[in-house]
C-alpha positions as CSV (number, residue, x, y, z in Angstrom):
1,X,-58.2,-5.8,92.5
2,X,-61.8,-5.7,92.9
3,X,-63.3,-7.2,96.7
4,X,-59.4,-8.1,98.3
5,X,-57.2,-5.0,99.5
6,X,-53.6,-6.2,98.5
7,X,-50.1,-4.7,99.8
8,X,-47.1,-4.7,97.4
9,X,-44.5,-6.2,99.0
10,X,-40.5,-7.1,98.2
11,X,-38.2,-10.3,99.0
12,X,-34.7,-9.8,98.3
13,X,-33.3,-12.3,96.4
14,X,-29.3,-12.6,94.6
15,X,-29.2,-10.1,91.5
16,X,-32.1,-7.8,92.8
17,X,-36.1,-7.9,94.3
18,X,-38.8,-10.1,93.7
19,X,-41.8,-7.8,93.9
20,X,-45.4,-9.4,95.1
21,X,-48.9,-8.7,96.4
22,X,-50.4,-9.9,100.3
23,X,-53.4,-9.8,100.5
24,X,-55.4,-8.0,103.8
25,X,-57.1,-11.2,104.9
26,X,-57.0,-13.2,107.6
27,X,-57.0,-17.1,108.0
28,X,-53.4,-19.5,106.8
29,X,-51.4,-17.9,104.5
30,X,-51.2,-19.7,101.0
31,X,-48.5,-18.4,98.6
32,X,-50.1,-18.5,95.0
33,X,-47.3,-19.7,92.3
34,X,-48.6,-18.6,88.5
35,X,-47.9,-20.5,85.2
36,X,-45.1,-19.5,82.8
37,X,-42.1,-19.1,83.7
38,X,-41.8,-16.1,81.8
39,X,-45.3,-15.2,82.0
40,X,-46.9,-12.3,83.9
41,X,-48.2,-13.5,87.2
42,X,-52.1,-13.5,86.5
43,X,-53.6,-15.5,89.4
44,X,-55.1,-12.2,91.0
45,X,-58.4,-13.6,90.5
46,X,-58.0,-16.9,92.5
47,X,-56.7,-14.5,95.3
48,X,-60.2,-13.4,95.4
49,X,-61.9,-16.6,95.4
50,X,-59.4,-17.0,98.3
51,X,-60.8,-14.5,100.0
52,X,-61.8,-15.1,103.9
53,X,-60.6,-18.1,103.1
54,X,-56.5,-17.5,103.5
55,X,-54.3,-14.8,103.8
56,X,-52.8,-15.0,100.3
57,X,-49.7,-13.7,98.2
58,X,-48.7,-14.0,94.9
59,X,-45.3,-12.5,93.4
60,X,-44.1,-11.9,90.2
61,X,-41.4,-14.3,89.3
62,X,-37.9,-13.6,88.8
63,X,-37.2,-13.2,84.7
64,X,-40.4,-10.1,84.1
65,X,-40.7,-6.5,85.7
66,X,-41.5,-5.7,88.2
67,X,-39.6,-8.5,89.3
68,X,-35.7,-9.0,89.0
69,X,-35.1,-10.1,85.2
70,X,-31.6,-10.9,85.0
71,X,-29.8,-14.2,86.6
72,X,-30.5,-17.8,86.2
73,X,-33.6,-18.8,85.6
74,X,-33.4,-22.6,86.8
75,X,-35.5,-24.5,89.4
76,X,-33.4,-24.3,91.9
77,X,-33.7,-20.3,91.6
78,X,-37.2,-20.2,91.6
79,X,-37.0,-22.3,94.8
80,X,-34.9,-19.9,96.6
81,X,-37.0,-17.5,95.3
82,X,-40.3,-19.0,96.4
83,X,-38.3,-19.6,100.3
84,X,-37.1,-15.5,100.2
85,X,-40.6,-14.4,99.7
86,X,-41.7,-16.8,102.3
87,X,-39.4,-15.3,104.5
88,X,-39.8,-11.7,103.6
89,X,-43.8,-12.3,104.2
90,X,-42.3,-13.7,107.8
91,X,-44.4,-17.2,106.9
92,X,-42.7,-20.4,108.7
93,X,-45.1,-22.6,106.7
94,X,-47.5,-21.9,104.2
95,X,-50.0,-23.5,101.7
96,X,-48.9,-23.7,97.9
97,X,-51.0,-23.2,95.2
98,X,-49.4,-23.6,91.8
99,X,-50.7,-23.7,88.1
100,X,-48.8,-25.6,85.7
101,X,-45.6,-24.6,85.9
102,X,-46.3,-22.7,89.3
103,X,-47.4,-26.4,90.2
104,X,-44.4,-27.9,88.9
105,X,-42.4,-25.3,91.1
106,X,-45.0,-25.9,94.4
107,X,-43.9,-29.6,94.2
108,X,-40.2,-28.7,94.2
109,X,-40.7,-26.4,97.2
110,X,-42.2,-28.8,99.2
111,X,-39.6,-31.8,98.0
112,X,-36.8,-28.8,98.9
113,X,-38.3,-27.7,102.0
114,X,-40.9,-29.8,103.2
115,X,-40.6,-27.9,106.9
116,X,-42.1,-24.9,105.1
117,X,-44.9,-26.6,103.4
118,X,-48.7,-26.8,105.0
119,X,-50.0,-28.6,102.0
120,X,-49.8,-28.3,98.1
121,X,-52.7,-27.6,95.6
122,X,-51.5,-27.9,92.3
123,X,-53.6,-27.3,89.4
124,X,-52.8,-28.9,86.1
125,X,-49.2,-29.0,87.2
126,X,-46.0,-29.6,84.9
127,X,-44.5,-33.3,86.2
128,X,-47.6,-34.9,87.5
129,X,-48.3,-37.7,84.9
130,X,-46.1,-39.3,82.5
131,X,-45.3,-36.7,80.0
132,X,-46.9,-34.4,81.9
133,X,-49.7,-34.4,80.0
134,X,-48.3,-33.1,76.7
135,X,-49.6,-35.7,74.2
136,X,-53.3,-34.2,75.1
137,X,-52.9,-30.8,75.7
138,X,-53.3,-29.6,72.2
139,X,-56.3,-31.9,71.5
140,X,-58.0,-31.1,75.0
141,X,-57.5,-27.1,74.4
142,X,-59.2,-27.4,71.0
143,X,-61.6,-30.2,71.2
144,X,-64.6,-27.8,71.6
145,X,-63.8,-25.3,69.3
146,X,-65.9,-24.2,66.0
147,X,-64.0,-25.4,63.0
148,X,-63.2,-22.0,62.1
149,X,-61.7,-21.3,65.1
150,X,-59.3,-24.8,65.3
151,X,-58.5,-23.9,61.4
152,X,-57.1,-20.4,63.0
153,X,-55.7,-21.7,65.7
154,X,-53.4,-24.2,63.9
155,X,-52.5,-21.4,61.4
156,X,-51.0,-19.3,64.6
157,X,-49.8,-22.5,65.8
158,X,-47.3,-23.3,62.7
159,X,-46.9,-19.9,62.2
160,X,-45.2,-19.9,65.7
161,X,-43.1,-22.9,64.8
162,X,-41.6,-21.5,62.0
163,X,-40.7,-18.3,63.9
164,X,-43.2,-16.1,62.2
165,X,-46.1,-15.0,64.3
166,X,-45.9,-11.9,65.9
167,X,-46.2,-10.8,69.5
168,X,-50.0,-9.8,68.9
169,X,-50.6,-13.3,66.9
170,X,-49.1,-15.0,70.2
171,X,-51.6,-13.5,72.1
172,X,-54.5,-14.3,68.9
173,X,-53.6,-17.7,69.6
174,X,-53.8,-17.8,73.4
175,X,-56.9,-16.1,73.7
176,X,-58.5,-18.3,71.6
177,X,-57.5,-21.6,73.2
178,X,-57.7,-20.2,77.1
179,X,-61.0,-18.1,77.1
């Protein structure tokens, strides 16, 4: 990654390794939970923003390589997770920075383990409001789209419901509805 000099690193967790990055910064350590679950951890970029800022690290979680992929893949899993790699980074307390569902996970920590908690930012987390925001996701991802591109969008989208779009269609739609 371009600007932070990051360290692979591995927590050992029941049914194999969770497999992450550290940055080489200095300042308090803030452990970046992605989106998904089942996603590829993509938050290398906020790492950098972090940059002289925190000491950061950011893991893949459990369920994709490089990280274990078998086992339950429950909340309570990716809490122990979260607390191995804590522990494996030798952090007693840490700042949490999740994204949607790494938000949702971030609030679980904390509730969990509130001793190894600094503070939580979460960013458009799973869980915060009502319905967790459901009911205006789909009309705030494409209310400034062209025409065209909402027309395509909802094509891929019942194509998806019906079990028909493809792994490259998948990715069609979410590049076009997360720039």
């Amino acid at each position: 990654m371009a600007g932070v000099r990051e360290h692979e690193f591995r927590a050992e967790v029941a049914g194999g390794s969770i497999v992450g990055w550290r940055s080489d910064q200095s300042g308090p350590p803030a452990l970046l939970l992605h989106g998904g679950p089942s996603l590829s951890e993509y938050l290398d970029s906020l790492a950098v923003e972090l940059a002289g800022v925190h000491t950061t690290a950011r893991y893949q979680q459990r369920g994709i390589a490089p990280s274990v992929e078998e086992g339950p893949l429950d909340v309570e899993t990716h809490v122990a997770d979260a607390v191995a790699v804590l522990d494996a980074l030798g952090w007693d307390r840490a700042w949490l920075v999740g994204h949607s569902w790494g938000g949702h996970l971030a609030m679980h920590v904390a509730a969990a383990h509130p001793d190894r908690v600094q503070g939580l930012i979460v960013l458009d987390g799973l869980g915060a409001v009502g319905d967790g925001g459901t009911a205006m996701l789909g009309p705030n991802l494409t209310a400034l789209l062209s025409d065209e591109v909402r027309a395509r969008v909802d094509e891929l989208d019942a194509k998806g419901d019906r079990g028909e779009a493809s792994e490259h269609e998948h990715r069609e739609q979410m590049q076009l509805v997360w720039p």
